[in-house]
TIGU-243502 format. One record per residue: residue number from 1; residue in three letters; z, y, x of N, C-alpha, C, O, CB in turn. Coordinates in steps of 0.02 Angstrom, whole numbers, plus 50000, padded with zeros to 5 digits. Atoms other than C-alpha are relative to their C-alpha. Glycine has a CB too. Example, Ala and Ser with C-alpha at 12.3 -4.5 7.8 and 13.67 -1.06 7.14 Angstrom:
// residues 2
<site 1 'Ala' <50000 49941 50045> <50390 49775 50615> <50000 50060 50045> <50033 50059 50097> <50062 50001 49950>>
<site 2 'Ser' <49997 49941 49958> <50357 49947 50684> <50037 50055 49961> <50045 50110 49986> <49929 50023 50020>>
This chain:
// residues 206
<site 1 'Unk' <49968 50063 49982> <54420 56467 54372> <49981 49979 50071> <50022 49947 50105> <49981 49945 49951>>
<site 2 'Unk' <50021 50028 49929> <54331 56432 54534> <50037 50023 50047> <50057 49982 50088> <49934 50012 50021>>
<site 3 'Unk' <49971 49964 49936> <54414 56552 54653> <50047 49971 49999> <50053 49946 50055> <50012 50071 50007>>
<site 4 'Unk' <49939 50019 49995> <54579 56485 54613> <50013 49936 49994> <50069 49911 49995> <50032 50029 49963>>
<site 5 'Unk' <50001 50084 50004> <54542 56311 54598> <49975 49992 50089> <50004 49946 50119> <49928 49960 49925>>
<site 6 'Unk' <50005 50002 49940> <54461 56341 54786> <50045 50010 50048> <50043 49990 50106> <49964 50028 50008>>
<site 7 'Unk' <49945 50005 49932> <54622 56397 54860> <50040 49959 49989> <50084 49951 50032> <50043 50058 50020>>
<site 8 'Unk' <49955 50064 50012> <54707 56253 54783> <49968 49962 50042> <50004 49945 50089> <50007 49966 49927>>
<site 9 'Unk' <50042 50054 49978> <54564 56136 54850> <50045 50016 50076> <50082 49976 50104> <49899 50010 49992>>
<site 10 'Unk' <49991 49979 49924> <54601 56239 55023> <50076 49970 50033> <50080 49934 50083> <49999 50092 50005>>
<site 11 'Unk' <49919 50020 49992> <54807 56209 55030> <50000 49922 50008> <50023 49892 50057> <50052 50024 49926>>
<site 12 'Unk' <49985 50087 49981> <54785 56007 54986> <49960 49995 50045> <50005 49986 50086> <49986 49936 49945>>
<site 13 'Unk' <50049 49996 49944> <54653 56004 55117> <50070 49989 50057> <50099 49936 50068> <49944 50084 50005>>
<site 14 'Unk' <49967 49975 49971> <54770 56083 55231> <50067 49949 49997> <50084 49933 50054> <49998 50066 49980>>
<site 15 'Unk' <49954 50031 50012> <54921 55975 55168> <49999 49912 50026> <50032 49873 50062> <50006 50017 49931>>
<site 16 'Unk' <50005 50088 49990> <54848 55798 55153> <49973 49981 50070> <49977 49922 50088> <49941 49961 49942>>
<site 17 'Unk' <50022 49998 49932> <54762 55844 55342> <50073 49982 50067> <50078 49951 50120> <49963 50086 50005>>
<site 18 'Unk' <49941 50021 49949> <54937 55845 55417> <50040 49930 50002> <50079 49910 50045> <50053 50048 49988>>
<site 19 'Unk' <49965 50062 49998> <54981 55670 55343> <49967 49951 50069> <49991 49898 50088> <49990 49963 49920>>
<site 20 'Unk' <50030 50028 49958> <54858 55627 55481> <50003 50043 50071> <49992 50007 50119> <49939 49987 49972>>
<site 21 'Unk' <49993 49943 49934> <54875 55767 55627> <50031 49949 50025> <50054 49896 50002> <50043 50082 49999>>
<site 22 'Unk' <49953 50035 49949> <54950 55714 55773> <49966 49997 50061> <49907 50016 50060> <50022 49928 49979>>
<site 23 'Unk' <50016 49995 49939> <54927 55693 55956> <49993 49913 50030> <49941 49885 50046> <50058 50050 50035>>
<site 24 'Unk' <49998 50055 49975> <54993 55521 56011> <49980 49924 49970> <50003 49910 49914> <50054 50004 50016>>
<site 25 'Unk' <50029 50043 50028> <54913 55365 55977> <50051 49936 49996> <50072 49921 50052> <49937 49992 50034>>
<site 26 'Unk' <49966 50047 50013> <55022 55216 55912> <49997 49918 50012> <49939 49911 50029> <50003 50013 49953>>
<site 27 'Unk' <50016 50084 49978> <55027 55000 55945> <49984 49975 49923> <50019 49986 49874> <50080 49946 50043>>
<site 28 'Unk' <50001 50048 50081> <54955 54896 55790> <50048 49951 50008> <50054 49925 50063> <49922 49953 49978>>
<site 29 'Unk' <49963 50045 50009> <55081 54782 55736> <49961 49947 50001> <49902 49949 49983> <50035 50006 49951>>
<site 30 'Unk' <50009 50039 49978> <55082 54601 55796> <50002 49942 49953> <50058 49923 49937> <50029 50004 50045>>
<site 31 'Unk' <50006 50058 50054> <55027 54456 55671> <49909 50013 49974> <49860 50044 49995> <50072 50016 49921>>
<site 32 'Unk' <50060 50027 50021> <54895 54400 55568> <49977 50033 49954> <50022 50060 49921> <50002 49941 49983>>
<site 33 'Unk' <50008 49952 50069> <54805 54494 55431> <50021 49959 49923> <50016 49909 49887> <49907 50026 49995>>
<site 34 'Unk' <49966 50008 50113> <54884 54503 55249> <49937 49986 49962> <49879 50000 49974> <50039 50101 49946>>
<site 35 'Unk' <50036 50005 50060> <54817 54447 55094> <50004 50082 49972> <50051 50122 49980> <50036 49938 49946>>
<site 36 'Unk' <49982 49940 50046> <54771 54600 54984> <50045 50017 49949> <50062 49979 49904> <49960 50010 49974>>
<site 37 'Unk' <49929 49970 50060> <54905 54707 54880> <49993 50040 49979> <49964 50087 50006> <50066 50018 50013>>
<site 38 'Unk' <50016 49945 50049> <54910 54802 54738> <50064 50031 50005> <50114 50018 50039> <49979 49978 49922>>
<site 39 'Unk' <49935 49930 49982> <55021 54964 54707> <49979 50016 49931> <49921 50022 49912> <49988 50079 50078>>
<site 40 'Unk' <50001 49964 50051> <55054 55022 54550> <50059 50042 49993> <50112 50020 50016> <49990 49963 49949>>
<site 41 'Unk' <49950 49961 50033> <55162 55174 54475> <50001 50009 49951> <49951 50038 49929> <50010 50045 50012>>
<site 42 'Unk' <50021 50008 50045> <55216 55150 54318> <50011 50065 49946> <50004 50065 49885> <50020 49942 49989>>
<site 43 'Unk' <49993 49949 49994> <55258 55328 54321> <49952 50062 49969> <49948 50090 49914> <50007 49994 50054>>
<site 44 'Unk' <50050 49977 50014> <55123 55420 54351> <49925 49978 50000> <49873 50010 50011> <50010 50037 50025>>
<site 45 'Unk' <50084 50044 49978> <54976 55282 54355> <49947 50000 50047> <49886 49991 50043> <49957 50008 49959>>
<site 46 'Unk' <50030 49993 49930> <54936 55302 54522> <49989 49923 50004> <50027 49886 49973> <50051 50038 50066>>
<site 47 'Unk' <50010 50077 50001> <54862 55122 54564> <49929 50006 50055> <49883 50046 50059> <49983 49960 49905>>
<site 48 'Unk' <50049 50016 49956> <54760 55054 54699> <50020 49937 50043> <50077 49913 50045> <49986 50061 50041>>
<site 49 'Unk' <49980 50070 49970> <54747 54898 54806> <49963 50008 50078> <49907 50031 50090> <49966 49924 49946>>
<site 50 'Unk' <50014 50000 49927> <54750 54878 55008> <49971 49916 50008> <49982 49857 49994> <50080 50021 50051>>
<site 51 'Unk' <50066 50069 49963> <54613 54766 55085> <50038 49960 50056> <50080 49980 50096> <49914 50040 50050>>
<site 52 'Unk' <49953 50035 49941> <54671 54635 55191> <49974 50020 50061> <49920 50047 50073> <50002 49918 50001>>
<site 53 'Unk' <49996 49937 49925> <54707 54695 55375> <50045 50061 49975> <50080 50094 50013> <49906 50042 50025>>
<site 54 'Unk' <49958 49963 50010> <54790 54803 55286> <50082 50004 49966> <50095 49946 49950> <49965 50024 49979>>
<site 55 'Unk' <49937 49996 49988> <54970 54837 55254> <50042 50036 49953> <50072 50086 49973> <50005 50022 50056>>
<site 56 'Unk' <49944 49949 50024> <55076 54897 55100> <50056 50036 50017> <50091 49990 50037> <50022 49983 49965>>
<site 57 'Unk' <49961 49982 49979> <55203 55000 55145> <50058 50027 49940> <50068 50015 49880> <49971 50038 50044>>
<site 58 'Unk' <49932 49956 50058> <55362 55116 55078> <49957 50050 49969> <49903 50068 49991> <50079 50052 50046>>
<site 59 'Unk' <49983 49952 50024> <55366 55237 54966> <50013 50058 50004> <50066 50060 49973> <50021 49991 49990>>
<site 60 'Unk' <49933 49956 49971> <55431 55418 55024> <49968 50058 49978> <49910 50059 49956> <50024 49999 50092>>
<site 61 'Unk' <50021 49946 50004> <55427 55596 55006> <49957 50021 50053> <49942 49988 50103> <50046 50034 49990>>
<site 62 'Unk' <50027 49971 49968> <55336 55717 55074> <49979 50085 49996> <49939 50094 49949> <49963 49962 50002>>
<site 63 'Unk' <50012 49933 50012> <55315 55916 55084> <49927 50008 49962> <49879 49971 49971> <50004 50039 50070>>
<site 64 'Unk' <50089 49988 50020> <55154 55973 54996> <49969 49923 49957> <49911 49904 49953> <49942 50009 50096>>
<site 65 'Unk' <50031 50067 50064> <55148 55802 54866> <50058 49958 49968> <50104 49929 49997> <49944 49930 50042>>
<site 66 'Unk' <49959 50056 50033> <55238 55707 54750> <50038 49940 50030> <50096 49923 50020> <49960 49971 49961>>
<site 67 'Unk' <49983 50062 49970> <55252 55561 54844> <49946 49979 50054> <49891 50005 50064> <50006 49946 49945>>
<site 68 'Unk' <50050 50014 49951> <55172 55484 54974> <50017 49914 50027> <50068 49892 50052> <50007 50063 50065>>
<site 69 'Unk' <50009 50082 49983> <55117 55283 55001> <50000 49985 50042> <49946 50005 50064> <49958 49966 49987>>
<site 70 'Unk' <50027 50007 49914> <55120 55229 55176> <49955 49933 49990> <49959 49897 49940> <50077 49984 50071>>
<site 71 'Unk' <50067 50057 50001> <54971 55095 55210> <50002 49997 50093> <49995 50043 50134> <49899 50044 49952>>
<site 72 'Unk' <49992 49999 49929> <54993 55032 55382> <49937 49926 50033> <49895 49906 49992> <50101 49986 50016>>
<site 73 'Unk' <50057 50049 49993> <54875 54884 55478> <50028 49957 50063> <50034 49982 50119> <49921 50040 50015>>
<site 74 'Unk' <49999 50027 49928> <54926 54726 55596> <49959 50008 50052> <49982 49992 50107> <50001 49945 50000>>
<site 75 'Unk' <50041 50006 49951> <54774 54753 55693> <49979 50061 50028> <49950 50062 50082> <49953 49965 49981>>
<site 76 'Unk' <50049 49957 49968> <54720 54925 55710> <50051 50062 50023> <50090 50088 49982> <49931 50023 49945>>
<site 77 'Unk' <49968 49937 49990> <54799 55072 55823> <50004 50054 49959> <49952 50083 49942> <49980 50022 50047>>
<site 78 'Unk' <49975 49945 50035> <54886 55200 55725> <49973 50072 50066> <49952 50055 50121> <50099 49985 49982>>
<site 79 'Unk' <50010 49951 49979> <54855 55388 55795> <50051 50050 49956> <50058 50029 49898> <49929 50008 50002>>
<site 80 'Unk' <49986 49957 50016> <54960 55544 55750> <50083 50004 50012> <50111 49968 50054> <49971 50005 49945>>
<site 81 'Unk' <49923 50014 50026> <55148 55572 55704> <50010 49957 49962> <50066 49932 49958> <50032 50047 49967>>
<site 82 'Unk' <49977 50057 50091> <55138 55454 55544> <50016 49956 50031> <49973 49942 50073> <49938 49967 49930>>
<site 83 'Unk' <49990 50076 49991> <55229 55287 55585> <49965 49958 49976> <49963 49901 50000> <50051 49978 49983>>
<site 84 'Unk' <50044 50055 50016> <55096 55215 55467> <49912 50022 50010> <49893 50079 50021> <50019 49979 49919>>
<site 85 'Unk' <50090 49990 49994> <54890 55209 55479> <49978 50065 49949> <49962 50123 49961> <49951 49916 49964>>
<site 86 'Unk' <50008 49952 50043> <54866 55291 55334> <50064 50046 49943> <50120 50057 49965> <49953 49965 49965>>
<site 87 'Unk' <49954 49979 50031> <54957 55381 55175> <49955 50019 49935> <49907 50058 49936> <50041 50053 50040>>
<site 88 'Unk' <50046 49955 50025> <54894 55406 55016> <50069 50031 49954> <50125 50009 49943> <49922 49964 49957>>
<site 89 'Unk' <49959 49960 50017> <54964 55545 54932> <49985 50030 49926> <49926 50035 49908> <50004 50046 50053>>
<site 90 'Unk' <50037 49979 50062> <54979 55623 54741> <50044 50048 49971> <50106 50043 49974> <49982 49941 49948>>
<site 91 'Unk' <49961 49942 49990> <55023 55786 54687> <49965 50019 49929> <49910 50004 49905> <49992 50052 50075>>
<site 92 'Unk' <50004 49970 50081> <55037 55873 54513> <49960 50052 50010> <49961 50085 50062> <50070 50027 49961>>
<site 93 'Unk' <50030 49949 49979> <54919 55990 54480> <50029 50056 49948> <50053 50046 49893> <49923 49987 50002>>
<site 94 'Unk' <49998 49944 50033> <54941 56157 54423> <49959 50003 49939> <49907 49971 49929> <49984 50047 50042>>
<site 95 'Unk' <50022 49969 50075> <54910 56239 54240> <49939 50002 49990> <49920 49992 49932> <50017 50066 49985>>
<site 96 'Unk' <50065 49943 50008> <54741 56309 54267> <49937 49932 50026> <49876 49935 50020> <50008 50094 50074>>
<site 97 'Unk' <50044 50040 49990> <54681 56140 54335> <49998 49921 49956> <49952 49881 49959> <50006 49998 50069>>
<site 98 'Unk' <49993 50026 50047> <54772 56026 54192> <49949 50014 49944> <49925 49963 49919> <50056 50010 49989>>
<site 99 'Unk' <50026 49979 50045> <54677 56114 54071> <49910 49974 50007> <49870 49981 49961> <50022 50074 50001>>
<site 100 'Unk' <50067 50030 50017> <54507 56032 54119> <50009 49927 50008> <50048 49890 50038> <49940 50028 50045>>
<site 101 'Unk' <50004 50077 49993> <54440 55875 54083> <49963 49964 50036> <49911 49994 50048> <49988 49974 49952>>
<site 102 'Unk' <50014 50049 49970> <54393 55715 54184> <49925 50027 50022> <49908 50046 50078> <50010 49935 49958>>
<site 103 'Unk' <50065 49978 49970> <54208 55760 54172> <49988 50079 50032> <49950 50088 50080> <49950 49988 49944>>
<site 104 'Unk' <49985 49945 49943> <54235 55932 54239> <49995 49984 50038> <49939 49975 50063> <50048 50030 50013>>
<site 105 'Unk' <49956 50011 49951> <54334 55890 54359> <49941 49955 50075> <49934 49959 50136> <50072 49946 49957>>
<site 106 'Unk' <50052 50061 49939> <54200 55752 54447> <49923 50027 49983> <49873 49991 49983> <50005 49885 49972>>
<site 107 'Unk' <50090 49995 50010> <54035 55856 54406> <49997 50018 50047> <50046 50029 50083> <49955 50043 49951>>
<site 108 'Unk' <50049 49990 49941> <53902 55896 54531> <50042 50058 50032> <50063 50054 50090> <49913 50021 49980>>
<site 109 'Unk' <49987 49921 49990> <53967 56083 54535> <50065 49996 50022> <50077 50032 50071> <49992 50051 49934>>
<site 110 'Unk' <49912 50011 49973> <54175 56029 54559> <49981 49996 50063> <49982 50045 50100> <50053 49926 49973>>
<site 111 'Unk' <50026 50037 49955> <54106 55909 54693> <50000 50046 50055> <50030 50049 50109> <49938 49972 49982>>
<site 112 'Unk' <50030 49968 49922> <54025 56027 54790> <50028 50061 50025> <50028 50086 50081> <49921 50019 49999>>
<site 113 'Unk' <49963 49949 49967> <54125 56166 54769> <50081 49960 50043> <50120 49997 50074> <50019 50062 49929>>
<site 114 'Unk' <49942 50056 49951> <54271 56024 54858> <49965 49997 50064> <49986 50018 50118> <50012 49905 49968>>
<site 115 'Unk' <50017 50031 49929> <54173 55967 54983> <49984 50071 50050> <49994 50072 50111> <49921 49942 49994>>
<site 116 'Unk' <49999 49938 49943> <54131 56157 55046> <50061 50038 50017> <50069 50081 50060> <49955 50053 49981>>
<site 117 'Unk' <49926 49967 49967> <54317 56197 55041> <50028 49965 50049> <50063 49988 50093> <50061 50007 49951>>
<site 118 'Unk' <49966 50062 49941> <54361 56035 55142> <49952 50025 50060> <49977 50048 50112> <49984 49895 49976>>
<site 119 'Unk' <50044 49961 49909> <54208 56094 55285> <50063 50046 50024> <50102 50038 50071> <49902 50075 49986>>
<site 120 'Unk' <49989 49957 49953> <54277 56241 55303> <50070 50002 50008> <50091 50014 50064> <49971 50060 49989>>
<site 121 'Unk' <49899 50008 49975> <54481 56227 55301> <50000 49944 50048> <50034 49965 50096> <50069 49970 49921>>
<site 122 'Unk' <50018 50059 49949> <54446 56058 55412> <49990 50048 50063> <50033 50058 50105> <49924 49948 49979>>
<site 123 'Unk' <50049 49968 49950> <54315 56170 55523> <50051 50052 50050> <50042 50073 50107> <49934 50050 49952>>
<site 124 'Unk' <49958 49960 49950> <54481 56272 55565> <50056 49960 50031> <50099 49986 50067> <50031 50062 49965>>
<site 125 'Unk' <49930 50049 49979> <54605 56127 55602> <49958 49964 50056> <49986 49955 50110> <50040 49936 49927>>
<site 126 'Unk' <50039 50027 49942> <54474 56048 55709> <49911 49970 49990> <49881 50005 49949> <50048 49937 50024>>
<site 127 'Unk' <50072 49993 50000> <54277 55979 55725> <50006 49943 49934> <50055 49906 49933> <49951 49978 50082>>
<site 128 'Unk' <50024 50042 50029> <54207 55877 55575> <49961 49969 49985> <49923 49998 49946> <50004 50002 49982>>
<site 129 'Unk' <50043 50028 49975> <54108 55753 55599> <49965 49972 49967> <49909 49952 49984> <50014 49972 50035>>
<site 130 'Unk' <50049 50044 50057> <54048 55674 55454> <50026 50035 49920> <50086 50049 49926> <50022 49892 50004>>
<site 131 'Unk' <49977 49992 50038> <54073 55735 55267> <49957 50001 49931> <49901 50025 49922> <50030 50042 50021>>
<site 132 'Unk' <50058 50025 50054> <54011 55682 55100> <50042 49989 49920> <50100 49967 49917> <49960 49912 50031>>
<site 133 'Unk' <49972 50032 50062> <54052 55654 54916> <49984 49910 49987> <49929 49883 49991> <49965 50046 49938>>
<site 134 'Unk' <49987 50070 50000> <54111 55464 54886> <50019 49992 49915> <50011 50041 49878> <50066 49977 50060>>
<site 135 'Unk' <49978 50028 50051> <54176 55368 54725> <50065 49971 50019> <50072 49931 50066> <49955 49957 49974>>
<site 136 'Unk' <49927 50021 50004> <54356 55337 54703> <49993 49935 49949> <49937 49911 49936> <50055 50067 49966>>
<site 137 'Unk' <49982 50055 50075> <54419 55194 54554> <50004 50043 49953> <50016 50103 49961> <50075 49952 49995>>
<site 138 'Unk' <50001 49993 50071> <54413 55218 54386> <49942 50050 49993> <49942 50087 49944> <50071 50024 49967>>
<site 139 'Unk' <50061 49949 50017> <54248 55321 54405> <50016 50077 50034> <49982 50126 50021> <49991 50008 49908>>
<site 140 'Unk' <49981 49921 49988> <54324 55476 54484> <49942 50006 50077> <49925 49968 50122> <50112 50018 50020>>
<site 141 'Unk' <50024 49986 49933> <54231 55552 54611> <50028 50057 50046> <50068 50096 50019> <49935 50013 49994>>
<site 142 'Unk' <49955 49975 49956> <54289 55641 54764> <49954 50028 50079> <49894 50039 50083> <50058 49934 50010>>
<site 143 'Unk' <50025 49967 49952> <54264 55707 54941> <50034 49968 50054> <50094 49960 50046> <50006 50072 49994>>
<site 144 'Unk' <49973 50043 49961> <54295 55609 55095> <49945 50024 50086> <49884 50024 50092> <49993 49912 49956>>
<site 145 'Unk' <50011 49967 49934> <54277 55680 55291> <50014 49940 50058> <50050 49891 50049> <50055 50071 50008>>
<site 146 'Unk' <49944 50028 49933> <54314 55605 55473> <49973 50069 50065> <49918 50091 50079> <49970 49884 50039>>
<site 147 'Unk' <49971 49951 49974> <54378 55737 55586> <50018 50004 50046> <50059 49957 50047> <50031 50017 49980>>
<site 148 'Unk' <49955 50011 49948> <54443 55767 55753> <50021 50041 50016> <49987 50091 50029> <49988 49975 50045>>
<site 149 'Unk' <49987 49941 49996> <54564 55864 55780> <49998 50055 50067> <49980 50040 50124> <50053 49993 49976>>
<site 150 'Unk' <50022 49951 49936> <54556 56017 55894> <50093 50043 50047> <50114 50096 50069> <49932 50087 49946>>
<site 151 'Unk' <49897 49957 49995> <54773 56031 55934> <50018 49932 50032> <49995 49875 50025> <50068 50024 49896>>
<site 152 'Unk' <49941 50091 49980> <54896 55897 56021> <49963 49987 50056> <49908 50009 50072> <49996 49908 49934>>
<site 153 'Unk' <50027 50056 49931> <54891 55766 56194> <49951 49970 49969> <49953 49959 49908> <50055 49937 50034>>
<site 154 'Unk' <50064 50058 50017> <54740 55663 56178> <49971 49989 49933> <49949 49936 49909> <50022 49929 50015>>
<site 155 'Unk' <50052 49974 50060> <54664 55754 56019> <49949 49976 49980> <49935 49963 49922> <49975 50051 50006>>
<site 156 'Unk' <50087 50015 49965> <54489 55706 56091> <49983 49938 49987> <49923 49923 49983> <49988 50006 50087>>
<site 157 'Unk' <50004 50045 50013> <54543 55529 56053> <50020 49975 49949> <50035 49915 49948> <50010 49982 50033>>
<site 158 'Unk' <49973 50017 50056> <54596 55530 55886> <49961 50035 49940> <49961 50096 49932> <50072 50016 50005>>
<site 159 'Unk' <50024 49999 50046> <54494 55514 55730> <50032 49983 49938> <50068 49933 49930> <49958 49974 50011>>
<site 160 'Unk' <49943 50005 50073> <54563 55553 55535> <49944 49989 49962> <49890 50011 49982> <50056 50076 49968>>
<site 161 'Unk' <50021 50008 50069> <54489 55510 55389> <50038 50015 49937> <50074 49974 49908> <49985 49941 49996>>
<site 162 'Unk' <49999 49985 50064> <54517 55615 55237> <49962 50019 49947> <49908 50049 49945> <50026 50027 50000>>
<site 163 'Unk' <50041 49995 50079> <54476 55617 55059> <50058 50008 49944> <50114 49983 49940> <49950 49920 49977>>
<site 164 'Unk' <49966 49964 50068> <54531 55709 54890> <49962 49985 49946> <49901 49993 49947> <50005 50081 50000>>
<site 165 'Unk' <50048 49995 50042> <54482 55672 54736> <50050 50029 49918> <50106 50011 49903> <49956 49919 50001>>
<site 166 'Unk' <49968 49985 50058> <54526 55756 54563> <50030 49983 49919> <49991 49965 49875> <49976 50029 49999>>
<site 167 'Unk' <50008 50016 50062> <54606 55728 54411> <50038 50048 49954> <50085 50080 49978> <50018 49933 49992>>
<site 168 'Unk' <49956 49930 50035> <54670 55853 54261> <50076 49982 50015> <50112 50030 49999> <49988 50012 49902>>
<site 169 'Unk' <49920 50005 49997> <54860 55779 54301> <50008 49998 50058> <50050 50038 50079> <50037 49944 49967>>
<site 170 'Unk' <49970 49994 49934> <54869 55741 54475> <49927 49995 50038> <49874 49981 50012> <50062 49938 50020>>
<site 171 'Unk' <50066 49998 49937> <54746 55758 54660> <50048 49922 50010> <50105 49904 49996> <49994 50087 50090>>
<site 172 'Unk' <49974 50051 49964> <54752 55595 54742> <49970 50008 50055> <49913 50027 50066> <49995 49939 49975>>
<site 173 'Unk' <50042 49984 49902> <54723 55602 54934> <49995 49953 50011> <50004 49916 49962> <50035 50034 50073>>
<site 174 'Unk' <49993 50019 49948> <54707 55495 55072> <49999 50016 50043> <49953 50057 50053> <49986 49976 50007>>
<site 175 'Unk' <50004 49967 49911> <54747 55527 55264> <50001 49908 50021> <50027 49856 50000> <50101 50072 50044>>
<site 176 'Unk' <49983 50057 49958> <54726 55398 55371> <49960 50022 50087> <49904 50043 50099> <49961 49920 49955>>
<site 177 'Unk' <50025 49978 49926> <54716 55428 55574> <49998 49935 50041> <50043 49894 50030> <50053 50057 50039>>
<site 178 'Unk' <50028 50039 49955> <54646 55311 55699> <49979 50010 50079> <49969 50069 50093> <49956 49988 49971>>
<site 179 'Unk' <50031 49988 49957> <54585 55287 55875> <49929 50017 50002> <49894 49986 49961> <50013 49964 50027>>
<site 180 'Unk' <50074 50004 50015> <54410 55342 55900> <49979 49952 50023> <49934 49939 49984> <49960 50047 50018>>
<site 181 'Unk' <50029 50075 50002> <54361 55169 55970> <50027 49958 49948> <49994 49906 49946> <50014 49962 50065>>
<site 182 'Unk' <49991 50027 50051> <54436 55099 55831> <49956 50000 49937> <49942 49949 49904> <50050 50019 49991>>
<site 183 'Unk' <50021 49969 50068> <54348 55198 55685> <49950 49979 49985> <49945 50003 49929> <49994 50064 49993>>
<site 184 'Unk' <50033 50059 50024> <54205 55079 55657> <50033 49953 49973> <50017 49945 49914> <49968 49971 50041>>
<site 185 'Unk' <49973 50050 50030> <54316 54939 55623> <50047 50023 49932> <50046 49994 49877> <50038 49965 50054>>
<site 186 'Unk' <49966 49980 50059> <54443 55047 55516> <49961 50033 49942> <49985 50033 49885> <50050 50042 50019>>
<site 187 'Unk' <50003 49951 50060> <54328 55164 55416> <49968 49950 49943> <49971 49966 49884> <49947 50075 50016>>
<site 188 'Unk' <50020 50043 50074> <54248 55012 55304> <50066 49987 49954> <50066 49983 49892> <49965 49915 50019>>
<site 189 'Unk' <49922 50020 50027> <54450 54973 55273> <50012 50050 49946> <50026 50046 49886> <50066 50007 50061>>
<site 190 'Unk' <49962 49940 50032> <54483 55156 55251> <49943 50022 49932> <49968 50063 49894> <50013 50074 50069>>
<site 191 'Unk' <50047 50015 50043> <54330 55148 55128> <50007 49952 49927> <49983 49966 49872> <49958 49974 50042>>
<site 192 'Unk' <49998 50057 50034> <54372 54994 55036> <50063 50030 49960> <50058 50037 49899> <50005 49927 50044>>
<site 193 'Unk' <49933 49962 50022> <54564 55082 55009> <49988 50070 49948> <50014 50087 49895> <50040 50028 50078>>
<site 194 'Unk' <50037 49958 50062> <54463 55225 54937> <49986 49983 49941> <50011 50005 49889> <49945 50018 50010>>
<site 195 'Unk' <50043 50016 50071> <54357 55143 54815> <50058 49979 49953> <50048 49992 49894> <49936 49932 50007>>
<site 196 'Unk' <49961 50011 50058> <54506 55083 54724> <50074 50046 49987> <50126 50023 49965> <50014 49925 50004>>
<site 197 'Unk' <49939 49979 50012> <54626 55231 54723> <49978 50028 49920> <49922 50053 49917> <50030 50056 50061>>
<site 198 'Unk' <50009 49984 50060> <54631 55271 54525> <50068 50037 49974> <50118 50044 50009> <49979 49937 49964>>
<site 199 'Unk' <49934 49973 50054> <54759 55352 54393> <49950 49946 49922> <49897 49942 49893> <50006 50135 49986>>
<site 200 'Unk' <50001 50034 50077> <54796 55227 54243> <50018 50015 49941> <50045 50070 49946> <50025 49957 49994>>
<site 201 'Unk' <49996 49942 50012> <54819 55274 54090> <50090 49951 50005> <50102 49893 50020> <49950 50047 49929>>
<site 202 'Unk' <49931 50027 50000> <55033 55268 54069> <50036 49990 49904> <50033 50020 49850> <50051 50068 50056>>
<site 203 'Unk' <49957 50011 50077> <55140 55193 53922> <50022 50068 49955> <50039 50116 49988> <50078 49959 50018>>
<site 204 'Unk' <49984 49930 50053> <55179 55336 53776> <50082 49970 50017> <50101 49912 50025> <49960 50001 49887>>
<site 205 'Unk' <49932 49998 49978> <55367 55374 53818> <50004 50011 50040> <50060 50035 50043> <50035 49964 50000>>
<site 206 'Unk' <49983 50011 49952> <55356 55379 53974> <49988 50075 50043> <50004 50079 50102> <49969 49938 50017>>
């Protein structure tokens, strides 16, 4: 099970990294910070709530995930291609990774075999600068980086923050890219947006 659960780890790596790639750095929108907002799907029980400063967004597809949340911020420069700050993203998992359960999935040994697939698929997209196992919502635990990439205009000035964390039905990501003078002020945000991304459970029928 490991080898093939590692090149899965490797691909969303690789996938949820591009919701944040990018070169050019973006304007924070002009106003006052929001009250906090919740997000639920009543779908697939994806659920989590944006900290104020921060910014619910649409809905939309995306190559390489189910769907993808945009999370955007009046105050803080965007970085990359994404029109929004961040994105979190959630993607079905394959057969072989349905088949385990919750505590699997978040032991020491998952963990760490995540966090050494994120080094090193990161380590080839560009430098990583910080990387650690964190706590998601509902108890899940996960793997969460900040990164810069090593591609694009003014690369050098643009810091991502991603994190994956597992569950037997779906990965939930986050990307979120920033200025690097920014990334003190955003990563407690992009932190806070973490701690409450969860899967609920969903209505029978559905």
């Amino acid at each position: 099970m490991r080898l093939p659960l590692r090149r899965i780890r490797g691909a969303a790596v690789v996938a949820t990294a591009l919701l944040a790639s990018g070169a050019q750095a973006g304007e924070a929108g002009a106003g006052s910070a929001p009250a906090s907002a919740d997000f639920r799907d009543a779908e697939t029980g994806l659920a989590f709530t944006v900290p104020p400063s921060l910014v619910l967004g649409k809905r939309r597809g995306h190559r390489g995930h189910d769907f993808v949340v945009q999370v955007d911020s009046t105050m803080l420069p965007r970085a990359g291609t994404s029109k929004s700050l961040c994105g979190v993203g959630l993607k079905r998992q394959p057969d072989e990774v349905q088949a385990l359960d919750q505590a699997t999935l978040s032991s020491s040994d998952m963990v760490e075999e995540t966090l050494e697939s994120m080094r090193l698929t990161l380590g080839m997209l560009g430098r990583v600068d910080a990387i650690g196992a964190v706590d998601f919502g509902g108890g899940l635990r996960g793997v969460a980086a900040v990164t810069t990439p090593s591609f694009g205009p003014d690369h050098d000035g643009i810091r991502q923050y991603i994190a994956i964390a597992e569950t037997p039905a779906y990965r939930i990501s986050l990307s979120c890219a920033t200025t690097a003078a920014a990334l003190d002020e955003a990563r407690p945000l992009f932190e806070a947006l973490l701690g409450s991304l969860r899967i609920e459970a969903v209505p029978e029928g559905r």
